[in-house]
Each structure stands twice: as structure tokens, then as C-alpha cells.
One Martini backbone bead per residue (centre of mass of N, CA, C, O) as a GRO file, in nm:
protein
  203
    1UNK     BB    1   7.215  -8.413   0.312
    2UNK     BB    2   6.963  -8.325   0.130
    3UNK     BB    3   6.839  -8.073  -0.028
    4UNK     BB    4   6.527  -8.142   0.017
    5UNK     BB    5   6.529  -8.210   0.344
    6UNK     BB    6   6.582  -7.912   0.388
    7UNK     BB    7   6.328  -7.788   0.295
    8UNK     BB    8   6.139  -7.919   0.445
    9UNK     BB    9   6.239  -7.836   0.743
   10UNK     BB   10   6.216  -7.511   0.682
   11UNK     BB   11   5.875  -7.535   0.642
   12UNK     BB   12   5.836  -7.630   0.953
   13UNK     BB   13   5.935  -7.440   1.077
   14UNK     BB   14   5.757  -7.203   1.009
   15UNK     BB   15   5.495  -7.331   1.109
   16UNK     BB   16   5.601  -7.315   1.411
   17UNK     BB   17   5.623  -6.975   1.410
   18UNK     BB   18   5.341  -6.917   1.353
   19UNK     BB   19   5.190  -7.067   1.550
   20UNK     BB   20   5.322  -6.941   1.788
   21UNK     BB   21   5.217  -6.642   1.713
   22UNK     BB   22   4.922  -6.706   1.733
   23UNK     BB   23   4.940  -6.771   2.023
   24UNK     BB   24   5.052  -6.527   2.152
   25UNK     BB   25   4.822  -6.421   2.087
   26UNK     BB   26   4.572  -6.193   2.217
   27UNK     BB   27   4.261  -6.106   2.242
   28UNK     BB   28   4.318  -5.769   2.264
   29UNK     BB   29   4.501  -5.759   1.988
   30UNK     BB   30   4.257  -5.887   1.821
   31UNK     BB   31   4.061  -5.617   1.891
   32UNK     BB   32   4.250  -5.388   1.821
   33UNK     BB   33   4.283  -5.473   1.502
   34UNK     BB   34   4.020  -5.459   1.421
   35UNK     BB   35   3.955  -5.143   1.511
   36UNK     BB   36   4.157  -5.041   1.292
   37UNK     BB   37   4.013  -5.204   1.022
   38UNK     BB   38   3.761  -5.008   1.061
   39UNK     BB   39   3.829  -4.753   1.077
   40UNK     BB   40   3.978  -4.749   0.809
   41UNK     BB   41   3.728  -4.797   0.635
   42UNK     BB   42   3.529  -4.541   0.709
   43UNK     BB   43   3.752  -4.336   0.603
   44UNK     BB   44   3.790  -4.374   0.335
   45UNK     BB   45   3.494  -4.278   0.220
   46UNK     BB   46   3.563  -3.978   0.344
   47UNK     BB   47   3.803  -3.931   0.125
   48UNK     BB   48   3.652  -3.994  -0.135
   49UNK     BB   49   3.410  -3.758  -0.085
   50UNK     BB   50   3.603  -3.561  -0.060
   51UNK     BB   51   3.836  -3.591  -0.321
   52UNK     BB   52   3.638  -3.705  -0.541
   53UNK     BB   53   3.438  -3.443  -0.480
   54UNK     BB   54   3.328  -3.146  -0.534
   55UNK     BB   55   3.241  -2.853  -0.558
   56UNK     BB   56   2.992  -2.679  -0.631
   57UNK     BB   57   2.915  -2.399  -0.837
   58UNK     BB   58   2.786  -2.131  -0.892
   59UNK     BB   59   2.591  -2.010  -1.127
   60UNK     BB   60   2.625  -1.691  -1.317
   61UNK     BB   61   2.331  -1.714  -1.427
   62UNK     BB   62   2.153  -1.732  -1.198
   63UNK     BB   63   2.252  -1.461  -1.041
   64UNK     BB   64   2.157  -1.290  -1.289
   65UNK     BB   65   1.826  -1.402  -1.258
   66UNK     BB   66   1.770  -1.283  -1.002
   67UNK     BB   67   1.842  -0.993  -1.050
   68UNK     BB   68   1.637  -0.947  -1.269
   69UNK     BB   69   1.397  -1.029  -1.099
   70UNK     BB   70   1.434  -0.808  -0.842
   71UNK     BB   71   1.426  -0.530  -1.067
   72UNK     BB   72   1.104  -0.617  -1.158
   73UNK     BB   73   0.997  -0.568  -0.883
   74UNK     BB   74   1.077  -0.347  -0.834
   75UNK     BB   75   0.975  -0.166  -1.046
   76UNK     BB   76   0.663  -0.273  -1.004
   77UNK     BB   77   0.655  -0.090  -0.726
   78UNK     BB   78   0.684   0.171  -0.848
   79UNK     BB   79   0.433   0.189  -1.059
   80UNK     BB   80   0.222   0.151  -0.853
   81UNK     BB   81   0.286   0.402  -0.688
   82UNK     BB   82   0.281   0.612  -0.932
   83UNK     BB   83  -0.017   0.540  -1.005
   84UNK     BB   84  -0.150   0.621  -0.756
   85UNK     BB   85  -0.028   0.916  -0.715
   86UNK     BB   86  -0.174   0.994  -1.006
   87UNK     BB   87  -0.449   0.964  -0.893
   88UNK     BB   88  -0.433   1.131  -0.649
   89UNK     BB   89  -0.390   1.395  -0.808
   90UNK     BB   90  -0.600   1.400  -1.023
   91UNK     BB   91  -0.825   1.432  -0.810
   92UNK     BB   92  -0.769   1.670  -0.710
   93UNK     BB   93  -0.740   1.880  -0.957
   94UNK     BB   94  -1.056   1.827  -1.016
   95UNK     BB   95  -1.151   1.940  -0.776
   96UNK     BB   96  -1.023   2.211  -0.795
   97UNK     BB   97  -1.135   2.295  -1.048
   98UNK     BB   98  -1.429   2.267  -1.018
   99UNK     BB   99  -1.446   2.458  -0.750
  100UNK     BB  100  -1.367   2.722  -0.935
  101UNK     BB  101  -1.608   2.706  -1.141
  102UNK     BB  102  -1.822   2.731  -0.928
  103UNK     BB  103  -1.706   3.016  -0.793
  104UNK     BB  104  -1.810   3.152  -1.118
  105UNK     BB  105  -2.112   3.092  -1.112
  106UNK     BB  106  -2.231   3.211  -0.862
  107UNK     BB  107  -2.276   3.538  -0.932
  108UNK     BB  108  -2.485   3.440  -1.146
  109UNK     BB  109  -2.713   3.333  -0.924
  110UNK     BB  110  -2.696   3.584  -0.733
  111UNK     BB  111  -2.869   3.764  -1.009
  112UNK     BB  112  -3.082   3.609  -1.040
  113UNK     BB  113  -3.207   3.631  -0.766
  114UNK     BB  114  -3.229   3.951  -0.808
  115UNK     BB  115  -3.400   3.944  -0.998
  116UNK     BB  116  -3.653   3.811  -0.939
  117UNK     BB  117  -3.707   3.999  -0.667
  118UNK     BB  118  -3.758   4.252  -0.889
  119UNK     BB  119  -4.018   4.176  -0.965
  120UNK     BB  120  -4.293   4.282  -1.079
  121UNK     BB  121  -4.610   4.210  -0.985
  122UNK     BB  122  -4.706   4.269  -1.313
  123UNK     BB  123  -4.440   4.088  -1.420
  124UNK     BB  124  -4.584   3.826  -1.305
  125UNK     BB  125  -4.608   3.546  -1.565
  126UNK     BB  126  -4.484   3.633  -1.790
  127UNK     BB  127  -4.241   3.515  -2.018
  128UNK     BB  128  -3.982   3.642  -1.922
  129UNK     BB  129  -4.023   3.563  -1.594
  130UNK     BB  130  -4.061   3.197  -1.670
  131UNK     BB  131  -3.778   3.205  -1.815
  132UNK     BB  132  -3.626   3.266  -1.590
  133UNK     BB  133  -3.678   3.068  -1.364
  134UNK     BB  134  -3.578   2.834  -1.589
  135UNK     BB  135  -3.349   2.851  -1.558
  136UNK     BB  136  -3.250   2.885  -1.270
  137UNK     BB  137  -3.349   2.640  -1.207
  138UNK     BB  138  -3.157   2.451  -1.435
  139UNK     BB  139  -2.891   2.509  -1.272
  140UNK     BB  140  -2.941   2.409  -1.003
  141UNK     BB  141  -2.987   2.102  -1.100
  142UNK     BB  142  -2.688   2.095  -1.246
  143UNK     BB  143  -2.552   2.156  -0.956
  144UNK     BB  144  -2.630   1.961  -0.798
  145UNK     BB  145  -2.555   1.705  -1.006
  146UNK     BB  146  -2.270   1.837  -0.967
  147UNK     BB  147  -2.238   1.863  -0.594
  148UNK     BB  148  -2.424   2.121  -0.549
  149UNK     BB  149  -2.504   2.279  -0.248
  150UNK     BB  150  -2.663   2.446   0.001
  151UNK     BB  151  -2.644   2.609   0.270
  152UNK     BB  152  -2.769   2.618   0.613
  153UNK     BB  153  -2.947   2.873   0.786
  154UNK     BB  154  -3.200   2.995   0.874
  155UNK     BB  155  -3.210   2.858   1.214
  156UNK     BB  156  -2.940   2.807   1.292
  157UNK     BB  157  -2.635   2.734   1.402
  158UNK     BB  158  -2.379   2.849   1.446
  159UNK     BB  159  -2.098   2.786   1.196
  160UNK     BB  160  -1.818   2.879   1.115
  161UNK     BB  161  -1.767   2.640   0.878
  162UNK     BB  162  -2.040   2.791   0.748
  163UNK     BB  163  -2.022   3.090   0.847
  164UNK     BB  164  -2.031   3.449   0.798
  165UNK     BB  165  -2.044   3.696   1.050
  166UNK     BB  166  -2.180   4.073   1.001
  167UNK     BB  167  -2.439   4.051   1.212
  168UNK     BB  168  -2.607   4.167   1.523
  169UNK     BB  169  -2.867   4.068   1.695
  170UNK     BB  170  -3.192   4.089   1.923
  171UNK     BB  171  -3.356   3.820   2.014
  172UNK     BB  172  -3.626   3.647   2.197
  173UNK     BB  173  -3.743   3.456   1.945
  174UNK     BB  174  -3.423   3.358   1.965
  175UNK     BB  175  -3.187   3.192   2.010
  176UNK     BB  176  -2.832   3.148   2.074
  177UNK     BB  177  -2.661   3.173   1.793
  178UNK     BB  178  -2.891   3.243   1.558
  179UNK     BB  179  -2.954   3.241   1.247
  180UNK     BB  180  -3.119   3.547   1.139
  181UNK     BB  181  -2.991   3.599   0.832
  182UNK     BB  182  -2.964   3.600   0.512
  183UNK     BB  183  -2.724   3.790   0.260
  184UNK     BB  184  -2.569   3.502   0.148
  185UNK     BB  185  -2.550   3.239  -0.027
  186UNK     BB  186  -2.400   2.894   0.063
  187UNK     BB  187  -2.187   2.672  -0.092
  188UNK     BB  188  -2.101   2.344  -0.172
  189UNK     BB  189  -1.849   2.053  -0.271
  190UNK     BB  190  -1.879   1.759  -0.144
  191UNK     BB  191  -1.814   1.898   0.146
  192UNK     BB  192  -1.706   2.157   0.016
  193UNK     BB  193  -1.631   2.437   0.088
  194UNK     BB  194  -1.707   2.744  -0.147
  195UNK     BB  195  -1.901   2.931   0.030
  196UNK     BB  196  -1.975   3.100   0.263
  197UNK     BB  197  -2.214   3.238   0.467
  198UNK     BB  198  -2.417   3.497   0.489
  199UNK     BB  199  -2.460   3.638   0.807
  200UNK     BB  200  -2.712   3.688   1.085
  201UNK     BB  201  -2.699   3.714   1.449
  202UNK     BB  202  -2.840   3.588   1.768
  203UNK     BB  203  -2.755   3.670   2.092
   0.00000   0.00000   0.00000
């Protein structure tokens, strides 16, 4: 037998060797080689998703962009608040002056008061009586005009915040706890009791 004839049988055999081997696989064994071949194919993309591509890093300029944020938003609401702070203390302050000057002013008005009602009946009318008189209202508009005016007093009920009772009569024609007589009178500013009326208290 030829070299050539040895060859081609051989090629025979394998071609029948194969045949039979592919008769010999199952259903079962060719649908298992396929899910397996599947799987590989899945798994494959999710490794080189996983090893091909980096995790990003948060960039340090980012961080620092963020605090320096936060810092200017602190800031910005601490200056609001003492502004705040710093106007309502302001308030206060001018309120504080304001009442203080005006309790020097008081003892003025009362010695007007005393000298106008000290005028005696033939010296009223005259350019000095007058002028008196015009100085006083003028006073008292321009503190009316700054927030100041008097408490009201006689006749009134009897009211410790702003009364402060120094003499108590007896009277039939006035009713319980009222206000019989002003002593000396008391002035607000502003809503904010600046000298208390001194009175006295009938019954």
C-alpha cells in the first residue's frame, strides 16, 4: 500500500470518528455547552467593566471649593445676626438717652407750671406773663412732638402703673380708688412711664 492510500484512509477514519461523536452528544449536553457559553459571554463584559475602567477620585479642589462655601454662608449669617443684634441694642440705647433727657427736662416744666399759676391777677395780660405762657406751650409741643405727654390723673381709676398714691381723702362724690387730686404730674414717652403722677386716692 502507497503512502498516498495510508493517508486517505486516515482522513476517513477521523471524519467517521468525529460523526459518531457528534451522533453520541445529547440534547441535554448541547444545551448545557450553550449556557455555559452564555454565561462566559455575560461574565466577560462585567470583568472588563469592573478591571478596565478606574474608580473616579474625588477631585481635592472640589473639597476645598465646598468648604470655602460653607465658610462664606457661616459668615454671611453671623453678620446678619449682629446686625440684628447691633440695630436692636442701637434701639435700645437712643430709647435709654431719649428718657433719660427727658426726665431732666421734667423739673423745668414743673417750675413753669409753678411760676404761671404764681401770677398774680394784675400782672396777667402783660408782655411778660405772655411770654411765659408762649415759652411753656412751646415746650410742651415740641415733647409732645418727641413722643412725651402726661398721664391722666384726676378722675381717673386708681392704677399703680402709673399712679403713685401719697394722700387718700374721703369723698361721697367720687366713686372707690379714684384719682382726687394730681400733686404733681406724670408724663410717658413713648408708652414707657417716664415719672409716675403723684396723686391722691379718694376711698
Amino acid at each position: 500500500m502507497t503512502a498516498k492510500a495510508e493517508e486517505t484512509m486516515e482522513e476517513t477514519t477521523q471524519e467517521h470518528s468525529e460523526e459518531e461523536s457528534k451522533a453520541c452528544e445529547t440534547p441535554a449536553d448541547t444545551e448545557e455547552t450553550k449556557e455555559k457559553e452564555e454565561a462566559l459571554e455575560e461574565k466577560e463584559p462585567e470583568k472588563k467593566g469592573f478591571f478596565g475602567k478606574k474608580k473616579e477620585k474625588k477631585d481635592p479642589r472640589d473639597a476645598q471649593i465646598e468648604e470655602l462655601n460653607d465658610k462664606v454662608r457661616r459668615n454671611l449669617a453671623e453678620f446678619d445676626n449682629y446686625r440684628k443684634r447691633t440695630e436692636k441694642e442701637k434701639s435700645a440705647m437712643f430709647e435709654i438717652g431719649a428718657k433719660d433727657i427727658v426726665e431732666r427736662i421734667l423739673p423745668v416744666i414743673d417750675n413753669f407750671e409753678r411760676g404761671l399759676t404764681s401770677i398774680p391777677e394784675e400782672a396777667k395780660g402783660t408782655p411778660f406773663a405772655n411770654g411765659m405762657e408762649m415759652i411753656y406751650k412751646q415746650l410742651l409741643k415740641n415733647l409732645e412732638e418727641a413722643g412725651v405727654k402726661p398721664i391722666e390723673a384726676v378722675g381717673q381709676p386708681f392704677d399703680p402703673n402709673f399712679h403713685n398714691a401719697v394722700m387718700h381723702i374721703e369723698d361721697e362724690n367720687l366713686g372707690e380708688n379714684i384719682v382726687a387730686q394730681e400733686l404733681q404730674k406724670g408724663y410717658l414717652y413713648r408708652d414707657s412711664v417716664v415719672r409716675h403722677s403723684m396723686v391722691q386716692v379718694a376711698n
